[in-house]
N, C-alpha and C positions, 0 to 999 in steps of 0.2 A: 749902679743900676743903669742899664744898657735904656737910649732910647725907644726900643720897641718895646722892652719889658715896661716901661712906664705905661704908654701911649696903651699895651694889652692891658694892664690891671685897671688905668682910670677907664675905660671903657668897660671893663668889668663893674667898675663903683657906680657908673652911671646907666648901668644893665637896665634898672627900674625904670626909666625914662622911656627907654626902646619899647618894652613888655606894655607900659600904659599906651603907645602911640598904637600901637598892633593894634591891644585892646579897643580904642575908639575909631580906626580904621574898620573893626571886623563889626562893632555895634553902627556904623554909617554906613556897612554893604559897599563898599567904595571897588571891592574884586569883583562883586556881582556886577558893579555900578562897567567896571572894564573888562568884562567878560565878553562884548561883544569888538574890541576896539579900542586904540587909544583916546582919550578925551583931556580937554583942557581942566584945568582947577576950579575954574568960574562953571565949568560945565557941573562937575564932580559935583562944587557945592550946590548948586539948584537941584540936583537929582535929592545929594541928601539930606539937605537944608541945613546947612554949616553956614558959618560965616566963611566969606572968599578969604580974605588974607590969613586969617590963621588956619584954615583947613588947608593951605598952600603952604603955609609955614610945616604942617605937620606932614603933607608928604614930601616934601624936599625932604625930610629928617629919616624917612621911610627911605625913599630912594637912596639914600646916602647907606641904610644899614642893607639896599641891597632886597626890600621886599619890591618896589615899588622901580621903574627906571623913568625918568625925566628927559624930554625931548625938547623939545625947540616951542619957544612961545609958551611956555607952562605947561606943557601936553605930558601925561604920565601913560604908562602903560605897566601891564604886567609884567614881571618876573619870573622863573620856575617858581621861587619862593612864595610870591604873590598869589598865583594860582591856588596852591593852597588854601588859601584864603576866600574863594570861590564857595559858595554854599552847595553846588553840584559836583566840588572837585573828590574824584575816586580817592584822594587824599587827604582829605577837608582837616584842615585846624582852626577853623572861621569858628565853632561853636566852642572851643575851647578859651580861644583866643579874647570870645564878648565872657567869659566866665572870668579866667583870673584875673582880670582888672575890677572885677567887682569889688568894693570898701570891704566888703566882711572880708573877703579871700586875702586885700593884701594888708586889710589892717593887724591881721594875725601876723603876719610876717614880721612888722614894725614891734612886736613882742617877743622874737627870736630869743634875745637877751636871756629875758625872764626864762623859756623854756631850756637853754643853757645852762643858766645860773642854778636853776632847782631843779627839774628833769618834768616838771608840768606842763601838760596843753597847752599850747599856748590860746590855741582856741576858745580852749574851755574859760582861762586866768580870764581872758578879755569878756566874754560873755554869760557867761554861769554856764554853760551847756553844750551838749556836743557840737560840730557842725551840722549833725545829721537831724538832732533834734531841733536846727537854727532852722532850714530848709523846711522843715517838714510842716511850721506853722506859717510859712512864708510861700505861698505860692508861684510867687514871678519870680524869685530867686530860684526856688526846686525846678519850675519850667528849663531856666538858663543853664541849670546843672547839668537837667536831663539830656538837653539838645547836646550838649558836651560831651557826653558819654555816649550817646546816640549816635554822634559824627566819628567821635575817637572807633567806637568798635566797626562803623563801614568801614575806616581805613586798613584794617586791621584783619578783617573776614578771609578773603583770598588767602595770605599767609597762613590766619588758623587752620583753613578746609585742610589747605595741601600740605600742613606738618600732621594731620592726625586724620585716620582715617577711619570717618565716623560712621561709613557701611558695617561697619561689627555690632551696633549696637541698634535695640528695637525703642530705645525709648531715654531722649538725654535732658537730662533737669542743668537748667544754668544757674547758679546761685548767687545771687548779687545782679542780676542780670539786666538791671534797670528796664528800658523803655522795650526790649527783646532785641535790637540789630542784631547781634551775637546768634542767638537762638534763631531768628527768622532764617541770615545766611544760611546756617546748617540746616535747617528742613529743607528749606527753597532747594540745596544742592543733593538733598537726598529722600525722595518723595514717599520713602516706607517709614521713616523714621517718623515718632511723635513728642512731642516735648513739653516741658513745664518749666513756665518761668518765674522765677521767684525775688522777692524783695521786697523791700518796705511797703506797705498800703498807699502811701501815699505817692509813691516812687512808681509801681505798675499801674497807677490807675489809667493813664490814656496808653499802656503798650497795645490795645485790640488794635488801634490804627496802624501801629508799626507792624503787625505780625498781617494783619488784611492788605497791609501794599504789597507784600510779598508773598501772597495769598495760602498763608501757611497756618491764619486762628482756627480751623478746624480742624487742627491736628495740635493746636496747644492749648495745653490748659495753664490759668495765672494763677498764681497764689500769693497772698501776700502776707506777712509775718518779719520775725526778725530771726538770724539762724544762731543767734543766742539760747534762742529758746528750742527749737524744731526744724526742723528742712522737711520736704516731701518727701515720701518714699514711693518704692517702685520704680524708679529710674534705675539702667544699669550702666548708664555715664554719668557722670557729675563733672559742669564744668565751671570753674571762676578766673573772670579776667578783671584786672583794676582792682584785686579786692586785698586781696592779704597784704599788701604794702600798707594800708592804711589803719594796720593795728599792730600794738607792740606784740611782745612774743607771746605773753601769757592768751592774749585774746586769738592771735592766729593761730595757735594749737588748739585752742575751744572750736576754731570755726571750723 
């Protein structure tokens, strides 16, 4: 084994490390925190209320994979990468980024094995229950989900408009469509169109906000359900992003 192949796969074993530091970078706003400027570490910690030494220890570990870059005197700054990490950034994985580090999300992980070994959830083996049914009794966790899938589909909007051209249709139902991003972009950029957004009850309950910043709730209507049982009718689009990966074959042919 050649020295770079080593040095690449222990870095790959120690992946987990990188992915939790993201994670408590994006839950301390530390992008927002250098979004106007570089700032020292002692600074970083008083904004987010870290301790100094080890909030310095975790971005020197940052800079090193390249989110974060390190100057003179403990001073850090942003990255392209880093920016990302921005809660305003046209690209944002800041909302994703405070989700997978959450216990439930990687404790499933640390069960891999299991779902290997027998072909079961591993989700499920750990908890009795779906993920979906975890969230749905758990408030501040579904919130964290929500903003995840809320920021993933701004990134995302631009690319969807301009591969598909949604001037052809009077009326597009998004299915899965969590908090609306998705759904708001496409009215916002097509002012005849009207739309229905749909998902869990407990999933669309605050989308009015996201659909009224883009001042598009008066041309949509929310519905909430599961598409196990029913979807809306009357739409002559039907659209789902983030969705059918997250079911085996038999359920994504149901959906």
């Amino acid at each position: 084994m050649t020295t770079n192949a080593f040095s690449d796969l222990m870095r790959l074993i120690n992946g987990y490390q990188i992915s939790q530091a993201i994670h408590v970078a994006a839950r301390l706003g530390i992008a927002d925190h250098l979004s106007h400027g570089p700032l020292s570490s002692n600074e970083l910690a008083r904004l987010s209320e870290s301790h100094p030494r080890t909030l310095y220890r975790l971005l020197r570990a940052l800079a090193s994979a390249g989110v974060f870059h390190e100057a003179e005197n403990r001073t850090f700054s942003l990255t392209p990468m880093g920016e990302c990490l921005r809660s305003d950034s046209p690209t944002p994985l800041d909302g994703w980024a405070a989700y997978v580090g959450r216990p439930y999300a990687w404790q499933a992980w640390g069960h891999l094995e299991h779902s290997v070994r027998t072909g079961e959830n591993a989700f499920r083996h750990l908890n009795g229950q779906s993920v979906w049914a975890y969230r749905s009794t758990r408030p501040y966790e579904n919130a964290i989900f929500n903003r995840a899938m809320t920021a993933n589909s701004r990134g995302a909007i631009e690319a969807i408009i301009a591969a598909c051209d949604f001037s052809r249709f009077r009326h597009v139902a998004d299915i899965g469509g969590g908090q609306g991003q998705l759904l708001a972009g496409i009215l916002a950029a097509h002012k005849s169109l009207r739309g229905t957004l749909f998902d869990q009850p407990h999933v669309v309950g605050n989308a009015t906000e996201v659909l009224s910043q883009h001042r598009v709730a008066d041309r949509c209507e929310i519905v909430g359900g599961s598409f196990f049982d029913e979807i809306p009718e009357g739409a002559d689009a039907y659209v789902m992003r983030a969705v059918i990966h997250d079911w085996d074959d038999e359920e994504a042919i149901s959906i």
